[in-house]
N, C-alpha and C positions, 0 to 999 in steps of 0.2 A: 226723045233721045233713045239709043241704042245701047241696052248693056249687054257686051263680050265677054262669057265668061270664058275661060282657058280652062279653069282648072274646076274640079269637082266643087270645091271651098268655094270659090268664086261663084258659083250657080246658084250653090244653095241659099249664100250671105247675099245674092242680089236678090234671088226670088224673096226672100226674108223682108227684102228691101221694099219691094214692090208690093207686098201684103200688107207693110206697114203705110204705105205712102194711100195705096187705095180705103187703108180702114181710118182716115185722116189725120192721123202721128206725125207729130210737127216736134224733132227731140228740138229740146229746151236751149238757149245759149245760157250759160252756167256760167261765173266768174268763178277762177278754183278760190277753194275755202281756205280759212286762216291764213292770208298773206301776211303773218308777223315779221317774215323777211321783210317786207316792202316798207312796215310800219318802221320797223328799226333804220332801214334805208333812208326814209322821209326824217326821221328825225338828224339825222345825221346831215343831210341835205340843209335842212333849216338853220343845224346851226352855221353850215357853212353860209349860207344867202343872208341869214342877220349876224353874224359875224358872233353875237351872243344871245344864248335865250335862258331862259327860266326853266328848267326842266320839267317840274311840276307840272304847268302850265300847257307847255306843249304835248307833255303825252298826254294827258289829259283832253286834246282838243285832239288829239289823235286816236283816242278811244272812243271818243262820240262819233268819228266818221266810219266808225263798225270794223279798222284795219284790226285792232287784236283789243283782248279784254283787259280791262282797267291793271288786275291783276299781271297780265301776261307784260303787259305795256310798261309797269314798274318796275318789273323784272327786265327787261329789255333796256330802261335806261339804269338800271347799279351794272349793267354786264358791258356798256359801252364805257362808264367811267373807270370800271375796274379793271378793264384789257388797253386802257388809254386810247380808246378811239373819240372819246371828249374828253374833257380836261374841267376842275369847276376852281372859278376864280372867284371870293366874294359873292359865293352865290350864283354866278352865271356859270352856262357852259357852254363850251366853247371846242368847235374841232382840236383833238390831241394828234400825239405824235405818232400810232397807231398807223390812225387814218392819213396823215398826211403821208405815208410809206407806203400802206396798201393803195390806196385811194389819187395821190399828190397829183402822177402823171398825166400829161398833159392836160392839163386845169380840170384836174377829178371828173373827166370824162366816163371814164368808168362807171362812177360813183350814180352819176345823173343818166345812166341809160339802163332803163331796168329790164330791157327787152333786148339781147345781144344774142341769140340761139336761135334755130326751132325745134320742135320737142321731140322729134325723133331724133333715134341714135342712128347713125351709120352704121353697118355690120361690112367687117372685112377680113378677107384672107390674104393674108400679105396686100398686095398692092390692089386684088379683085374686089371691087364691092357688090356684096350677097344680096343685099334688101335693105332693110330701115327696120326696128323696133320700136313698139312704147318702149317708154322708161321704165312704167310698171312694172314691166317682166324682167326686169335687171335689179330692182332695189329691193325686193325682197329678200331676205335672207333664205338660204335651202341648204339641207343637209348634204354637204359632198359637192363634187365639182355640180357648177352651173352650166345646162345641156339646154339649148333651144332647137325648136325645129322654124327654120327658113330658107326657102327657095328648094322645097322637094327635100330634105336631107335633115341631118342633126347636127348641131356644130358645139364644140365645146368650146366657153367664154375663157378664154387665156388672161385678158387683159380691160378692162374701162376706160377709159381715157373723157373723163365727163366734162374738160374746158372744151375739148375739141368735138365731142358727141359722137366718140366711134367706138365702135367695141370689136376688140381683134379674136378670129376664133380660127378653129383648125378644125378638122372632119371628124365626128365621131359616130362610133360603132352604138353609143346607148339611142336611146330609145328621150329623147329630150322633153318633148310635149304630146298632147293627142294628136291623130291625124286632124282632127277640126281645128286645129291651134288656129287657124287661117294665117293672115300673113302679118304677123307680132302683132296688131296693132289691138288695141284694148277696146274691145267692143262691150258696148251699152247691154244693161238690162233688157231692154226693151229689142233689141236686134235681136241678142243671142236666143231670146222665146220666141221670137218668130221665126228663128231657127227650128225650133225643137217644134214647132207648129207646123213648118210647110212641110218635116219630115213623118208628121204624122197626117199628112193629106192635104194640108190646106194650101191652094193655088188660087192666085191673083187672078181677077178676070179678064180684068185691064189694067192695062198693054196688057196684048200675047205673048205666051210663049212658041217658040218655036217647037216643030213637032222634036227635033235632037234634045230642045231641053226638056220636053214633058218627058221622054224616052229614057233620059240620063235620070231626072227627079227619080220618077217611076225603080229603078235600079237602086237609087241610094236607100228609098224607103225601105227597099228589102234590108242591103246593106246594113243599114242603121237600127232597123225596128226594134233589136234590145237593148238601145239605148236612151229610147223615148220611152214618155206614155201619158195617156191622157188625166192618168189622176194624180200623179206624184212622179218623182225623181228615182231615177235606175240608179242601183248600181251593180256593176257585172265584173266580171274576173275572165279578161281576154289571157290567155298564158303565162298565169300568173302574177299577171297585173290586175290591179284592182281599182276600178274609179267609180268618183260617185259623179254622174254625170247632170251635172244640175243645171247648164244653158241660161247661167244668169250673169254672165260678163266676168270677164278678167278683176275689176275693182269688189265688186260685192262675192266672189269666191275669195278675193283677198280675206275679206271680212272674215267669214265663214270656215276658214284657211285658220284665223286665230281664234275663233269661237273654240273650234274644236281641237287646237292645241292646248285652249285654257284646261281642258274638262279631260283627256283624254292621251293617250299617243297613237293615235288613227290618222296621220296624215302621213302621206307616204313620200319618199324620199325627192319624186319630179315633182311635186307641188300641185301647180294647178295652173290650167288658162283660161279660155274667155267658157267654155264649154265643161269643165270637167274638173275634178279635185283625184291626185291622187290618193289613195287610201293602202295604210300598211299591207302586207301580202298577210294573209288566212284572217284576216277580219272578214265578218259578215255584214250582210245587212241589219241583221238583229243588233250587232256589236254598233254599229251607224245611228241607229235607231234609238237606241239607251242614250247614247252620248250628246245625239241632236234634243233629246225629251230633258235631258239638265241645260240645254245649253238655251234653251226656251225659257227655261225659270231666270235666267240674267238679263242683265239689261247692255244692249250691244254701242249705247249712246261712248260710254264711254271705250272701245276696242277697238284697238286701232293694228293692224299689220303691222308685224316688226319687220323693220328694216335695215338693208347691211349697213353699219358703219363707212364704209365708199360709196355707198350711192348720196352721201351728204353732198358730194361734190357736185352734186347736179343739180342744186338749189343755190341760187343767185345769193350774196349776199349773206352764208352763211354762218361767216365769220362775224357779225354783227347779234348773232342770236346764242344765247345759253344751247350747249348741244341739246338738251333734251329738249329743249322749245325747235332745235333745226329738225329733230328728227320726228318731231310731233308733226310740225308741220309736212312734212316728206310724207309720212304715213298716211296723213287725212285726206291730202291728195292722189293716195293710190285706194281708197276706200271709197265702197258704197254701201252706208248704212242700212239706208230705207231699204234696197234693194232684196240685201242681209237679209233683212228682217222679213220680209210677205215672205221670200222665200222659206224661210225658218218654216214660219208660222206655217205653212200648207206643206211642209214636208210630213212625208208616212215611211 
């Protein structure tokens, strides 16, 4: 096969590709974690297909199949009888009036398709469609207007629209993401270092490159070289921006994004993407350095990205779950712990 890159991003995230595919990196197919939506969806399901069940009983048979914990799954059924999406008669329960309102329409078709989307957002200017986003890059919460960089430019987020997966934007003058943001999409641990690898020399043997991309790499290395290094993670101050450039994906910067707003107020107003953390303006590296060295004494099992209140909408079913179990869930899917964490741990 033949990869074309167009754009600078494009070259560097293919060759990245091709370094991973030759050093034999096979990424993982991963089911995303805590589907408590689905578990509260299943139960609601059941009771519609046995018309009545035993509550106990079913979450209970729904916790052993790994969908949510004993605890979360108790709490998921007081939150259905409480908001009447079941109803309990003598002990059973039984679909409520709730559900029959949100859910009713044509034979709770809704209800029984848990797959109605796909995961990217639409990006549009008026009637133009710009490109596609992760979702990642829209649920987190950020200080001051929300600014991406897609399709060459920066655009500012006016509007979410999460039934329909589009998000409406207009042209703007900031400065949204890094130029490596590549093209929204939430790239892997494992890509974005091989990123930060081919820019510090290392090229694929096989497949060739062509002599314009050895030429173009060759160029970026310059470009880039104070943003790499081979023993630890930069960070540098382009015109008064300040990033910490750490090439470990979009989800596990998420991570790292909350690590060091527990400890600190070092994160800087654009946030972060698959490549880079923004960092306040006249922080140092020393200032980086102190706040990463407490953030190492914590344990990251339990830290999850906070997330905006609107991007709940882009979780299926979220009306069946206690908010803070919809927003757990939402977060733990924009998270990479392990990730997190080597990186921590080898950070200087």
């Amino acid at each position: 096969m033949t990869f074309l890159a167009t754009t600078d991003d494009e070259l560097l995230r293919a060759t990245a590709l091709l370094l991973l595919l030759e050093e034999g990196f096979v990424e993982p197919v991963a089911a995303p974690p805590s589907p408590r939506h689905i578990a509260a969806q299943q139960l609601l399901a059941l009771a519609l297909q046995k018309g009545r069940i035993h509550l106990s009983e079913e979450t209970a048979w729904l916790t052993r199949l790994g969908l949510a914990s004993e605890q979360d799954m108790s709490r998921i059924g007081e939150w259905l009888v409480s908001t009447g999406h079941l109803d309990i008669d003598q002990g059973l329960a039984f679909v409520g009036p709730t559900a029959e309102q949100h859910f009713g329409r044509r034979s709770f078709l809704e209800l029984l398709a848990v797959f109605s989307a796909p995961p990217e957002v639409t990006v549009l200017h008026g009637t133009r469609e710009i490109g596609s986003i992760d979702p990642t890059f829209l649920v987190t919460k950020v200080a001051g207007p929300r600014v991406i960089a897609l399709g060459g430019r920066s655009w500012l987020v006016t509007h979410i629209d999460w039934r329909r997966r589009r998000a409406i934007v207009e042209p703007s003058e900031q400065r949204g993401t890094s130029r490596w943001s590549g093209d929204a999409r939430a790239y892997t641990f494992e890509l974005s270092d091989a990123m930060r690898r081919v820019l510090l020399g290392a090229t694929p043997k096989s497949p060739y490159l062509s002599n314009r991309a050895l030429d173009r790499l060759a160029a970026l290395r310059q470009e880039q070289a104070h943003t790499v290094s081979a023993t630890s993670r930069v960070v540098v101050s382009e015109g008064g921006r300040v990033r910490w450039w750490t090439y470990a994906g979009a989800r596990a910067n998420a991570v790292l994004v909350a690590a060091l707003k527990e400890v600190s107020a070092l994160v800087g107003e654009s946030g972060y993407d698959n490549l880079s953390i923004s960092i306040a303006p006249g922080a140092t590296s020393a200032d980086l350095s102190s706040a990463l060295n407490v953030s190492r004494e914590r344990t990251l099992d339990v830290l999850l990205p906070e997330v905006s209140p609107d991007a709940l909408g882009r979780l299926k079913f979220k009306e069946l779950l206690p908010p803070d179990l919809a927003a757990a869930t939402l977060a733990e899917r924009a998270a990479d712990r392990n990730s997190a964490e080597k990186l921590l741990a080898g950070s200087r």
